[in-house]
C-alpha positions as CSV (number, residue, x, y, z in Angstrom):
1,X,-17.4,-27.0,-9.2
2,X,-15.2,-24.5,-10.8
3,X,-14.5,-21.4,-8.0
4,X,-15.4,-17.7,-9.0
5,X,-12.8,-16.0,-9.9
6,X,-11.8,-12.6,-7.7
7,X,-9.9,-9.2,-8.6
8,X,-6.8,-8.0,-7.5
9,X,-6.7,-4.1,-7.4
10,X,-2.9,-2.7,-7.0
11,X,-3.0,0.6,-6.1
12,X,0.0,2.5,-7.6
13,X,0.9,6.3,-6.3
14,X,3.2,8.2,-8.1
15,X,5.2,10.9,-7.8
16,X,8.5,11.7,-9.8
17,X,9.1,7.5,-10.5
18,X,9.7,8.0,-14.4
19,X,12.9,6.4,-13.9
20,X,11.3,3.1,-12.0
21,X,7.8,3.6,-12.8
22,X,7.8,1.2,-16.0
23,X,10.4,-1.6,-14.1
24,X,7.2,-1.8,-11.3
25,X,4.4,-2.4,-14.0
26,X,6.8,-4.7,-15.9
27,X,7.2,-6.5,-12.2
28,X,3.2,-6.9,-11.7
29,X,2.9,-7.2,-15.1
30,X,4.3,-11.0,-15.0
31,X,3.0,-11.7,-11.6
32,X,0.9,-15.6,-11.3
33,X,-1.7,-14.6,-8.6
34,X,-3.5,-17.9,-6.7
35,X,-6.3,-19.5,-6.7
36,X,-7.0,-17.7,-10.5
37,X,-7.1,-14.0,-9.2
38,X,-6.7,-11.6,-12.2
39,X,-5.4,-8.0,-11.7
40,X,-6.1,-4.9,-12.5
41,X,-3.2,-2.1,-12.5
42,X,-4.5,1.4,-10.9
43,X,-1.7,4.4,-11.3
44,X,-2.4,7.5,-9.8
45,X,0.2,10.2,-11.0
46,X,0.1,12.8,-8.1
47,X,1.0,15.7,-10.2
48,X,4.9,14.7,-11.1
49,X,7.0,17.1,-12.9
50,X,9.2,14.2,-14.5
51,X,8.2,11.8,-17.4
52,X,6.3,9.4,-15.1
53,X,3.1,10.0,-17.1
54,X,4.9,9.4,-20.4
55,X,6.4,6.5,-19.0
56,X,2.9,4.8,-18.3
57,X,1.3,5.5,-20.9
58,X,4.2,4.0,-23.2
59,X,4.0,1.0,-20.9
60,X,0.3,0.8,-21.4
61,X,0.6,0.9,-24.9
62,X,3.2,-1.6,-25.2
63,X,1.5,-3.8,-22.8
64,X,-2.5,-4.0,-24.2
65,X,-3.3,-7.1,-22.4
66,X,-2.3,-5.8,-18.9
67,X,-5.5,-4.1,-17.6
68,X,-3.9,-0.5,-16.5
69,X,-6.4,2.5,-15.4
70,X,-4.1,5.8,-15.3
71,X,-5.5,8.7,-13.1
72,X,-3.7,12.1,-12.6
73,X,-3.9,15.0,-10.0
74,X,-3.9,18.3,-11.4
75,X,-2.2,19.4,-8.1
76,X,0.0,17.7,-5.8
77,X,-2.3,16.7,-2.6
78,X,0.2,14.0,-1.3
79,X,0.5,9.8,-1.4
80,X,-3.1,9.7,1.1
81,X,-4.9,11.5,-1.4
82,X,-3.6,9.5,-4.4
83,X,-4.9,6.3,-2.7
84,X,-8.1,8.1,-1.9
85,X,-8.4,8.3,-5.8
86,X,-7.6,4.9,-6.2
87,X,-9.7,3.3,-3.6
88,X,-12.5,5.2,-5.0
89,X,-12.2,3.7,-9.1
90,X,-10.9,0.3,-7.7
91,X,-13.3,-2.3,-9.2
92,X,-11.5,-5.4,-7.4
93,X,-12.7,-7.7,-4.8
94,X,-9.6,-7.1,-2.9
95,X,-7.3,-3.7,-2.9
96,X,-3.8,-3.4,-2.2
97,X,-1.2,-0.3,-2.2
98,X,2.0,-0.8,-4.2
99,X,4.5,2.1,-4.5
100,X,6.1,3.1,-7.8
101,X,9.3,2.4,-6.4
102,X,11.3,-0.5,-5.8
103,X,11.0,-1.2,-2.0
104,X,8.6,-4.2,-2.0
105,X,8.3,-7.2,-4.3
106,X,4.9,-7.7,-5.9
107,X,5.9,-11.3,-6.2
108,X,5.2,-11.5,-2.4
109,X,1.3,-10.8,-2.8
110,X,0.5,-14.6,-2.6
111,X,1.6,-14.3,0.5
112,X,-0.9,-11.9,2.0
113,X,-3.5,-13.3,-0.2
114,X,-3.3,-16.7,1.6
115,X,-4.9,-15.3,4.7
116,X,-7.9,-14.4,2.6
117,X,-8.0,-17.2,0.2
118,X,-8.4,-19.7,3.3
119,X,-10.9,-17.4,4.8
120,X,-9.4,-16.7,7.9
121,X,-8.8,-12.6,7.0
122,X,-10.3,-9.6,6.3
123,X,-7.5,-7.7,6.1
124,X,-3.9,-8.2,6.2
125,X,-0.4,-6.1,6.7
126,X,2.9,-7.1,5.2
127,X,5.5,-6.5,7.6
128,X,9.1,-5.7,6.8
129,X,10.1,-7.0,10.7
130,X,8.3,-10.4,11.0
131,X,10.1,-13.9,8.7
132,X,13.0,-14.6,7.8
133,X,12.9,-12.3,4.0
134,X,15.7,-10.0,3.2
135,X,16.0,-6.6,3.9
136,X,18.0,-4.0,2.8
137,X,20.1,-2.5,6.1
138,X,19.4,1.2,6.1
139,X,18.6,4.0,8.4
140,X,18.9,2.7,12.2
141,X,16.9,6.1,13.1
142,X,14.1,4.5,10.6
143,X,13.6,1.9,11.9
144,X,13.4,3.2,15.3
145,X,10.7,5.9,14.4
146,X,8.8,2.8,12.7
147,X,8.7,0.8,15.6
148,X,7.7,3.6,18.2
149,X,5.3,4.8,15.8
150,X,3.8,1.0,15.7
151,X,4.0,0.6,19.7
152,X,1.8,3.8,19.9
153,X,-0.3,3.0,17.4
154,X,-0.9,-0.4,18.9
155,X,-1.6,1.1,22.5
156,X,-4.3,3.0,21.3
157,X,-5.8,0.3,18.7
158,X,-5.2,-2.8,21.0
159,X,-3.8,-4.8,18.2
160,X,-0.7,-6.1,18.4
161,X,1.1,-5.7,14.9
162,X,5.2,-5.0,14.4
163,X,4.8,-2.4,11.2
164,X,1.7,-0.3,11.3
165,X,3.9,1.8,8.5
166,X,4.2,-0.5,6.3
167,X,3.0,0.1,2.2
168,X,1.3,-3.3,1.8
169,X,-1.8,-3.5,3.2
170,X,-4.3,-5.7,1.6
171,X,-8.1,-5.1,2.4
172,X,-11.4,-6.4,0.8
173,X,-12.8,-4.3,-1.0
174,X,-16.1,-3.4,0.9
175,X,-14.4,-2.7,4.1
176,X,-12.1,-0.4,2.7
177,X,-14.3,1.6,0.9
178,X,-16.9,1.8,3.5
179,X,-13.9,3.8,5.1
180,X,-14.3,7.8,5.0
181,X,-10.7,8.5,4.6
182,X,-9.1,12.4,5.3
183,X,-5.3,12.3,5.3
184,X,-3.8,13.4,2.0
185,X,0.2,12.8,3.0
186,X,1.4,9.5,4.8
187,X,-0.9,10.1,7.9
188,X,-2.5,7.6,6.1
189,X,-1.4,5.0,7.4
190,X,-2.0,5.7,11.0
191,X,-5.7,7.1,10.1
192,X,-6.9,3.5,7.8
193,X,-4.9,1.3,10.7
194,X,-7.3,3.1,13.7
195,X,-10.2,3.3,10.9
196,X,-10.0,-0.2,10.3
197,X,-9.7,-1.2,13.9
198,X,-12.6,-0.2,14.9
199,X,-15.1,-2.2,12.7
200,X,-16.7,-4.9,14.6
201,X,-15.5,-8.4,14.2
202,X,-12.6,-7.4,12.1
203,X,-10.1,-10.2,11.7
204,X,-6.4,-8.6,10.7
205,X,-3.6,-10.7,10.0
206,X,0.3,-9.6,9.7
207,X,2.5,-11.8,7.4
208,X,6.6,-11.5,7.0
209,X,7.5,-10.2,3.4
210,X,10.8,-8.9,2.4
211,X,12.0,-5.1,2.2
212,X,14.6,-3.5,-0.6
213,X,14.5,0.2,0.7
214,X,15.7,3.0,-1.3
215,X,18.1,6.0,0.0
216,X,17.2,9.3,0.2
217,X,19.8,9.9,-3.1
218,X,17.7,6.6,-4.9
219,X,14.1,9.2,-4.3
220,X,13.1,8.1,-1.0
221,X,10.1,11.0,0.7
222,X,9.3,10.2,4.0
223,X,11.2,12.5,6.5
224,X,10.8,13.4,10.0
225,X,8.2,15.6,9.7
226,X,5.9,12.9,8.8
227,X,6.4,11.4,11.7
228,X,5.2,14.1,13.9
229,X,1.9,13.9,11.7
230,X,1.8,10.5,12.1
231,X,1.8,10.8,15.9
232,X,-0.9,13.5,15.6
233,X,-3.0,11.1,13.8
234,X,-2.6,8.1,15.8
235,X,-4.3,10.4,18.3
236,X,-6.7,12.1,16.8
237,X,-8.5,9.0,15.0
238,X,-8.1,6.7,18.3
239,X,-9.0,9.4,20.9
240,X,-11.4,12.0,19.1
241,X,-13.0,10.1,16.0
């Protein structure tokens, strides 16, 4: 008996990646998902003031057999309110967050789908500090801030994952939606990770995948700022939500 067959939906937020934009959709473009997933491409441009939305669209047109939905924000709101958006039009069985840039390797979704596919997940992290993958070396202040922020975050949450920050996080579709969501920036992360925690009989998994991280001069965001609103939020969704 031949298996239904499920949906992939890669969320893609974007902000100022018309350099890399088109490298990322070529990159999921050619990737063989198992047990005969298809994809579907979801781009949300976050207001950019660079080419990105040329770039898509040229992509897109180039590209007519890749299933791409494009979405744009009149105003800037942040990477938290460009998932909102694509959360919302998703139309997959199965939703997970890829960033425009070049930091993680869509090749590497097999590996959080396996969780699922043996039906043994609900949900499930990619971390950047678990295997043996590579990893670019980078900021040693970074990957301090990660780890606290993942220690707190576990305290409150009682789960006991190594990178709470991390972009890929693979949910099905029903839970995540079912999920009122607030943050607009990369509070985010902290908000969906305490969200999530909280539904009964959730069963979260955390698989090693591999990291290429970007410099600050190569269009990295996140600063330290961000990190102070991400300690705000592990509190406030834990403690008073």
């Amino acid at each position: 008996m031949k298996r239904e067959s499920k949906k992939l939906s890669v969320l893609v937020p974007a902000y100022n990646e018309g350099k890399t934009i088109h490298i990322i959709l070529e990159k999921l473009s050619n990737v063989k998902l198992i047990e005969d997933f298809s994809m579907e491409i979801i781009v949300v441009n976050d207001c950019s003031k660079d080419d990105t939305e040329d770039a898509v669209h040229k992509f897109s047109s180039s590209h007519p057999d890749v299933e791409i939905a494009y979405y744009r924000h009149d105003v800037n709101k942040g990477k938290g309110a460009a998932l909102h958006t694509g959360i919302k039009n998703a139309t997959g069985d199965y939703i997970i967050v890829q960033d425009a840039d070049l930091e993680y390797d869509p090749n590497e979704f097999n590996i959080l789908l396996k969780p699922i596919t043996d039906g043994f997940a609900d949900v499930v992290y990619g971390s950047r500090f678990m295997g043996g993958n590579p990893h670019r070396i980078l900021f040693f202040w970074h990957s301090i801030g990660n780890k606290i922020l993942t220690f707190i975050s576990n305290a409150f949450t009682n789960l006991n994952l190594t990178d709470m920050e991390t972009c890929y996080k693979l949910w099905r579709s029903d839970i995540i939606k079912s999920i009122d969501l607030v943050e607009n920036r990369f509070g985010f992360e902290p908000e969906v990770t305490a969200k999530v925690a909280k539904i009964p009989k959730i069963r979260i998994y955390e698989v090693g995948i591999s990291y290429y991280g970007r410099t600050y001069a190569e269009g990295k965001k996140i600063n330290w700022k961000d990190g102070f609103r991400a300690v705000y939020c592990i509190i406030k969704y834990n403690l008073f939500k």
